[in-house]
C-alpha positions in Angstrom: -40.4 19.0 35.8 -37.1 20.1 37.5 -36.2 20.2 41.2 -35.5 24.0 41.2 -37.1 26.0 38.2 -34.5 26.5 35.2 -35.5 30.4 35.3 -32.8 30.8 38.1 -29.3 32.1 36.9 -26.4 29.6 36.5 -23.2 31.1 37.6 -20.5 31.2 35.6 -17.9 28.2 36.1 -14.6 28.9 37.1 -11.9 28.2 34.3 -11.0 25.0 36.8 -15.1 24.1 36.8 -15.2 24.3 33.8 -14.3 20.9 32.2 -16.5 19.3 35.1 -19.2 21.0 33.7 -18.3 19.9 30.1 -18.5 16.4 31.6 -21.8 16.7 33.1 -23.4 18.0 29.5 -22.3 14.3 29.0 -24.2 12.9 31.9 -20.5 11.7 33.4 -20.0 12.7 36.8 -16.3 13.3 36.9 -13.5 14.1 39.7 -10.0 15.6 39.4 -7.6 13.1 40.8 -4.0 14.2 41.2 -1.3 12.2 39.1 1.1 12.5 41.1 -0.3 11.5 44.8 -3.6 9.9 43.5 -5.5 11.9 45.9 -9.1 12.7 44.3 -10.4 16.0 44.7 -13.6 18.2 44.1 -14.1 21.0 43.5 -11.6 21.3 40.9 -8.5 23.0 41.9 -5.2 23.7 39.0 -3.1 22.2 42.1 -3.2 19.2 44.4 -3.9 20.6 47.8 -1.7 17.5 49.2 1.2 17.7 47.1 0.8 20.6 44.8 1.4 18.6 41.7 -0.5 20.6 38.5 -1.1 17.3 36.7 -4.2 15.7 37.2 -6.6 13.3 35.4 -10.2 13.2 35.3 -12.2 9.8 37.1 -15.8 8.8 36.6 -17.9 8.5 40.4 -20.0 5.9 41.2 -23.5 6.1 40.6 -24.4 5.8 43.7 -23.1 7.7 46.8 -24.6 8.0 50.6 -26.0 11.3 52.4 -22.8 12.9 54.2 -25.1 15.7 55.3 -27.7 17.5 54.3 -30.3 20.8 55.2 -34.1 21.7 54.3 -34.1 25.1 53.5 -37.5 26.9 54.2 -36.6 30.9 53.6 -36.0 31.7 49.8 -32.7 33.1 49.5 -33.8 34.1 45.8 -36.9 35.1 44.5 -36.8 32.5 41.7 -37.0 29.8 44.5 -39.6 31.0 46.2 -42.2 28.3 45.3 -39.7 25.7 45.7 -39.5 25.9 49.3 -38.9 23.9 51.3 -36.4 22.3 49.6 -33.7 20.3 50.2 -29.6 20.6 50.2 -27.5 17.6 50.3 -23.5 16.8 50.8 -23.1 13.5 49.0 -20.3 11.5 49.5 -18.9 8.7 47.3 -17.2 4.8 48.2 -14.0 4.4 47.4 -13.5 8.6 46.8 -12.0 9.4 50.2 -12.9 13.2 51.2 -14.9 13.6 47.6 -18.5 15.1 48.0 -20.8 17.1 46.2 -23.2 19.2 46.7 -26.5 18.4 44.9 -30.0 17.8 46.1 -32.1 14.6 46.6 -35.4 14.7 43.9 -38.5 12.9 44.3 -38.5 12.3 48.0 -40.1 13.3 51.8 -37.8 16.1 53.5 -38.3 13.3 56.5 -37.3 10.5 53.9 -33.5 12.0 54.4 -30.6 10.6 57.0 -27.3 10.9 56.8 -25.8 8.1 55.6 -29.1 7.2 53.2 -27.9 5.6 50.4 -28.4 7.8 46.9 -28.0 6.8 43.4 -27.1 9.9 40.7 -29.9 11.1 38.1 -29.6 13.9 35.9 -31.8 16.9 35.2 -31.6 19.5 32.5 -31.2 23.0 34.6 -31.0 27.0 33.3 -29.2 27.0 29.9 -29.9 23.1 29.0 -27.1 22.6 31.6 -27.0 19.2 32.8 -27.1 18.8 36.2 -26.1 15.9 39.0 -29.2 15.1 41.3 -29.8 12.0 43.4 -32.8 10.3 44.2 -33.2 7.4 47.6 -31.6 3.9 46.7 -35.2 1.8 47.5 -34.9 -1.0 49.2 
């Protein structure tokens, strides 16, 4: 069972999005990171926002991140999602990738089980279109 049913509609990715998405089919989480300044970045841009260099190469994340941030949402915004409510939006944030995060959402847990700073580890889940997708679930201690 998915997090969010796979009946809701996948956008479109950007031309820049997507080779990330190309890399998630492969269950690898990947970040741009310029060649030039080294500065990682997400989401992908064709330009470093730091030195506006156009070359870029792609990095595997960590498997595991930590909770940057993070919402429950209660009110369906679509009406695909409205017996997935309340669910739960999180920023994730990754060691070592300064100012990289993602926005995913934490399976398989408590909305009260969340904190910022909660240690995640990465999981995929097959979403509309067999998309992979990046999810996290708690790091157990």
């Amino acid at each position: 069972m998915t997090y969010l049913p796979k009946n809701l509609p996948f956008p479109n990715p950007s031309l820049d999005a997507e080779e990330f998405w190309r890399h998630c089919n492969q269950h690898r989480l990947m970040f741009q990171r310029c060649s030039f300044c080294a500065i990682m970045r997400h989401p992908p841009t064709p330009y470093c926002g730091n030195c506006h260099s156009n070359n870029f190469e792609w990095i595997q994340a960590p498997s595991s991140g930590s909770i940057f941030s993070y919402t429950i949402v209660y009110k369906a915004s679509h009406k695909g999602i409205i017996n997935s409510v309340p669910y739960n939006i999180v920023l994730v944030e990754f060691p070592k990738f300064s100012d990289v995060r993602l926005v995913s959402n934490v399976i398989d847990v408590e909305p009260n089980a969340l904190a910022i700073g909660r240690e995640v580890f990465l999981v995929w889940e097959t979403g509309p279109a067999e998309q992979q997708i990046p999810r996290f679930k708690i790091k157990r201690e």
